[in-house]
C-alpha positions in Angstrom: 0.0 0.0 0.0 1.3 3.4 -0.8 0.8 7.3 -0.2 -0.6 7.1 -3.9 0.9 10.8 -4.1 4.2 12.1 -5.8 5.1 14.3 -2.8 4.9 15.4 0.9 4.9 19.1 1.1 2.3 19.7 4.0 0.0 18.1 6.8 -2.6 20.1 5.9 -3.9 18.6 2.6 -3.1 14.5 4.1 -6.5 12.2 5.2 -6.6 10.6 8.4 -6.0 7.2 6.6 -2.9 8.5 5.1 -1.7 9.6 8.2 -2.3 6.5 9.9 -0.6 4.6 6.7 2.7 6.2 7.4 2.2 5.4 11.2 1.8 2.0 11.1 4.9 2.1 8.2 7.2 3.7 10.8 6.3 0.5 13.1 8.1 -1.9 10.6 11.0 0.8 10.8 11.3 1.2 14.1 11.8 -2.7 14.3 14.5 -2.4 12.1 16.4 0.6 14.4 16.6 -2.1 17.0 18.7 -4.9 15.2 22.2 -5.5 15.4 22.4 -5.0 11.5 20.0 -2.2 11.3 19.7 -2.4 7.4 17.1 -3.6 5.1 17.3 -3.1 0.9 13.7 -1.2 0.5 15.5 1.1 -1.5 18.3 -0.4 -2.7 19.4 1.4 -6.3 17.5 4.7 -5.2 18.7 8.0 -5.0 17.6 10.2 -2.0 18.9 14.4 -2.4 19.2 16.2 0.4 19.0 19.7 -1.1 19.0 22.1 2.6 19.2 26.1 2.2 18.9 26.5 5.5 21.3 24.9 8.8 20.2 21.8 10.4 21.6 19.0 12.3 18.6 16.8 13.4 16.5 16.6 10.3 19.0 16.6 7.6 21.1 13.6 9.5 17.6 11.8 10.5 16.6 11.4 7.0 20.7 10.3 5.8 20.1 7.5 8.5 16.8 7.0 7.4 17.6 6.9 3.6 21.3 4.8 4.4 19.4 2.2 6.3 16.8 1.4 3.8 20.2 1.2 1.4 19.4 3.8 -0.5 22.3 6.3 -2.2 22.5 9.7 -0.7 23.8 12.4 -1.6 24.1 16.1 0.7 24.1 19.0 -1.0 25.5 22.0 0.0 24.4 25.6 -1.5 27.3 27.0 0.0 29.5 25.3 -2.1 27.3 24.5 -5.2 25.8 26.8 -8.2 23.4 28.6 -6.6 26.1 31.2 -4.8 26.2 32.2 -8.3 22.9 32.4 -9.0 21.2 29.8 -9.8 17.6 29.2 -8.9 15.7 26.1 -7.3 14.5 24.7 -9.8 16.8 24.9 -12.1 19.3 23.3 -9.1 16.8 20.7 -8.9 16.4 19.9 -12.4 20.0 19.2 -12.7 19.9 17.4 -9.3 16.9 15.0 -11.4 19.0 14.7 -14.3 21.7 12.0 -12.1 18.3 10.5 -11.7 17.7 11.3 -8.2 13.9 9.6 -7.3 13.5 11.4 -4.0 14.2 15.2 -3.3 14.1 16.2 0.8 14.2 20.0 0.7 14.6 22.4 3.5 14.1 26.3 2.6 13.9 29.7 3.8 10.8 30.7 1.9 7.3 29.6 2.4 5.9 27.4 -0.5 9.5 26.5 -1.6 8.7 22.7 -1.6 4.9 23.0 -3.3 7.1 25.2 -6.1 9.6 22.6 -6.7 7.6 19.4 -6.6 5.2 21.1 -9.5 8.9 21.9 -11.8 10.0 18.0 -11.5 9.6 14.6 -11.4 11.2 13.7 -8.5 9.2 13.0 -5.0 9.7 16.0 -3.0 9.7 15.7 1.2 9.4 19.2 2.4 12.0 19.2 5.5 10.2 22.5 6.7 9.8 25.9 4.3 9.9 28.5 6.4 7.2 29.6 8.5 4.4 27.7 6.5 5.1 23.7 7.6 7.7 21.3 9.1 5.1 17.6 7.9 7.8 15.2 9.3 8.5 16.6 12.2 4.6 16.7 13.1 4.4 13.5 12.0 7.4 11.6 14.1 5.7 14.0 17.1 2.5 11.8 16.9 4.2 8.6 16.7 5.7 9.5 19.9 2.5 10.4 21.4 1.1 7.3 19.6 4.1 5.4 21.2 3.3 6.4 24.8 -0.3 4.8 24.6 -2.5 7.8 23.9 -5.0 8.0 22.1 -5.7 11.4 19.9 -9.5 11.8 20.3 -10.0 14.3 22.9 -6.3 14.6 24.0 -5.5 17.8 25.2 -2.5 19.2 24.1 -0.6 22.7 24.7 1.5 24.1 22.3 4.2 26.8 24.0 6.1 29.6 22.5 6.6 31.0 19.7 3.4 29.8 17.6 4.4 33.0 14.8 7.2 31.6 13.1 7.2 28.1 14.1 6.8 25.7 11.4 6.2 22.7 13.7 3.2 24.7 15.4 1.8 24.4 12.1 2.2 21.2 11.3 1.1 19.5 14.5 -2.2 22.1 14.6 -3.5 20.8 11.4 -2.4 16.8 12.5 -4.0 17.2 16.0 -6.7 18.9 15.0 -7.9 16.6 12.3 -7.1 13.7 14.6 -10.0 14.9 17.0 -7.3 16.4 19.6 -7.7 19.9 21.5 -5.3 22.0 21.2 -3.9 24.9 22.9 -1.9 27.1 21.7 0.7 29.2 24.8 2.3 32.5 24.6 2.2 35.9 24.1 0.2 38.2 22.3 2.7 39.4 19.9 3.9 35.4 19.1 0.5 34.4 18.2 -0.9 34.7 14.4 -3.8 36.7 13.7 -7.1 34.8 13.3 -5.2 31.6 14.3 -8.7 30.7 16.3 -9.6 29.9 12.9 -8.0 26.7 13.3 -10.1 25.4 15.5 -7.5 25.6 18.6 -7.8 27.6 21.6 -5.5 30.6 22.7 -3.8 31.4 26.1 -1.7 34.5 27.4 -1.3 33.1 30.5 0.7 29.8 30.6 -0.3 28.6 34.2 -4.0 28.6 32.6 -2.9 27.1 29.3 -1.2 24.1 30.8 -3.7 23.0 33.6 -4.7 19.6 33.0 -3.2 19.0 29.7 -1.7 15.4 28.2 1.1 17.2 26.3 3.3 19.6 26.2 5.0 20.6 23.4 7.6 23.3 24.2 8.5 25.7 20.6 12.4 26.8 20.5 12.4 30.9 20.4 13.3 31.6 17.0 15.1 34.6 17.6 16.7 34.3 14.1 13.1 34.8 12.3 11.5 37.1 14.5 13.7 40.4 12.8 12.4 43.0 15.9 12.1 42.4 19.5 8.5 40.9 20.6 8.8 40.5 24.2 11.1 42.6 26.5 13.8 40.6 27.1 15.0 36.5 27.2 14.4 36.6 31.3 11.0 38.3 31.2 10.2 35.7 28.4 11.8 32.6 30.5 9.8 33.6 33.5 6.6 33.7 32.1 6.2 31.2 29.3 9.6 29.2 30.6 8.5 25.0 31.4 9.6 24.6 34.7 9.0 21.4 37.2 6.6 23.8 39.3 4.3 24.2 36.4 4.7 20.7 34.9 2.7 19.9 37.3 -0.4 22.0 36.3 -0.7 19.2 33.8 -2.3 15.6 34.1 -0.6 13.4 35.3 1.8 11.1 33.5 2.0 14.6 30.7 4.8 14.2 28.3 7.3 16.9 27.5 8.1 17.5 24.0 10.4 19.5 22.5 11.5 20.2 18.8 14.8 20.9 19.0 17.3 22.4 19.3 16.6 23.3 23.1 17.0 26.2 24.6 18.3 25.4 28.5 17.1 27.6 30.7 14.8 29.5 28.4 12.0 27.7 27.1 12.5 24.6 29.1 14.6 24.4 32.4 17.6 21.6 32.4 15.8 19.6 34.9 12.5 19.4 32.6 14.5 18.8 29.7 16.1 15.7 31.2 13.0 14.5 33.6 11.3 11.0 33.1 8.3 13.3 32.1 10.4 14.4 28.9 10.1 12.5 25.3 12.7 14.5 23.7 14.9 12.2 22.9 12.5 9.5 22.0 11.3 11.9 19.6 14.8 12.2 18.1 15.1 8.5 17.7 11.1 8.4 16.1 12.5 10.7 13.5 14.3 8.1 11.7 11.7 5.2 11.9 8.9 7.8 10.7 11.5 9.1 7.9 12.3 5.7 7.2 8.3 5.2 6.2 7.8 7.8 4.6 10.7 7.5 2.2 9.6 4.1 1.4 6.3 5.0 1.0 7.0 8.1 -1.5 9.3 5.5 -3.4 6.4 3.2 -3.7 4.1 6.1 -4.6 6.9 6.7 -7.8 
């Protein structure tokens, strides 16, 4: 059974079964992460591109792991050192990338829509890896197999999503997933970090993180994108720490047994304190390890889908 798309560009436009289909995919996978030889030959004589404009440690080495161990051939590629310094444009960087026959494109890019504009200009299956502020699908998407993983269920769960909604990618992602999948969701922070009209979305807004966290499954702390914000929105880091910060004291506002989620990278003592970070409350690294089992599905199902 496949995807029966070419690409995976957002979280917004995928049906419940679909969503499912790439859950119960990552399950295989995340068998596979646990043998001695953790290699299988799903995509053996494939070609998986990782074309990334923008820095990133986590995703861009989650999906070489994921791609290596279904034996596929990968290949990095850096715009710092490649055509585009001179000039070149996406597409025709990607074209050229499809001519060595690449089957599957993973793109990460500054600009919202980058990933819908390149899968329309080629051939190749194209993973967005998170477009600027529009969508971040695999990240949502390894955060529910987490949540998945820990027994819930997603009907009714109530989850609180903290920080820096605005320019957050990953809030966008998991709002549309949740949502769809029957959960509430709350979105934490202030005023100035929230998009306009985002009650559209069928979520429910707090200023007031004490209030926004009481009795909640989940939390899902957002890293303050201090790179994409371009003007101060809140006084300063410490005024921000103290009132949206994730400390022990207010983990416990939540239900109990709450998760702690986090997207990574953290920031220690902002967002989350140290303690939280490493607590038996905290998923963060089991969302790390996810990653690859839910990449790992969804590159063989796109390679199925081609």
């Amino acid at each position: 059974m496949s995807l029966k798309r070419k690409d995976l560009l957002s979280l917004a436009t995928l049906s419940l079964d679909e969503i499912a289909l790439i859950l119960e995919t990552a399950d295989s996978f995340k068998e596979v992460t646990g043998r001695e030889i953790k290699k299988v030959p799903a995509l053996r004589g494939k070609t998986v591109v990782n074309l990334f404009f923008e820095p990133s440690t986590r995703t861009r080495t989650s999906f070489e792991l994921a791609a290596k161990r279904l034996s596929a051939d990968v290949i990095n590629f850096s715009p710092s050192s490649s055509s585009v310094v001179k000039g070149e444009t996406l597409l025709d960087t990607a074209r050229n990338i499809e001519a060595m026959q690449a089957d599957i494109i993973v793109l990460r890019h500054s600009s919202a829509g980058a990933a819908e504009t390149l899968a329309r200009g080629v051939k190749s299956s194209v993973i967005n890896a998170g477009d600027g502020w529009h969508e971040h699908p695999t990240q949502a998407l390894l955060d529910l197999y987490t949540i998945r993983g820990r027994g819930m269920g997603f009907r009714g769960l109530r989850v609180a999503i903290v920080g820096d909604v605005a320019h957050s990618r990953v809030a966008r992602s998991n709002i549309y997933a949740l949502t769809k999948l029957g959960a509430e969701v709350r979105l934490v922070g202030p005023p100035t970090m929230m998009p306009c009209g985002v009650e559209k979305l069928g979520v429910k807004v707090y200023s007031d993180m004490d209030k926004g966290l009481c009795g909640v499954n989940v939390i899902m702390m957002l890293r303050l994108q201090l790179e994409r914000q371009g003007r101060a929105l809140f006084p300063t880091i410490r005024e921000y720490a103290r009132l949206y910060g994730l400390t022990a004291e207010r983990v416990k506002l939540a239900d109990t047994g709450a998760i702690v989620m986090h997207p990574g990278p953290i920031n220690r003592g902002v967002e989350i304190a140290p303690d939280v970070a490493d607590s038996l409350s905290s998923v963060i690294l089991d969302q790390v390890a996810n990653g690859v089992a839910v990449r790992m599905g969804i590159l063989y199902l796109m390679s199925e889908a081609g």
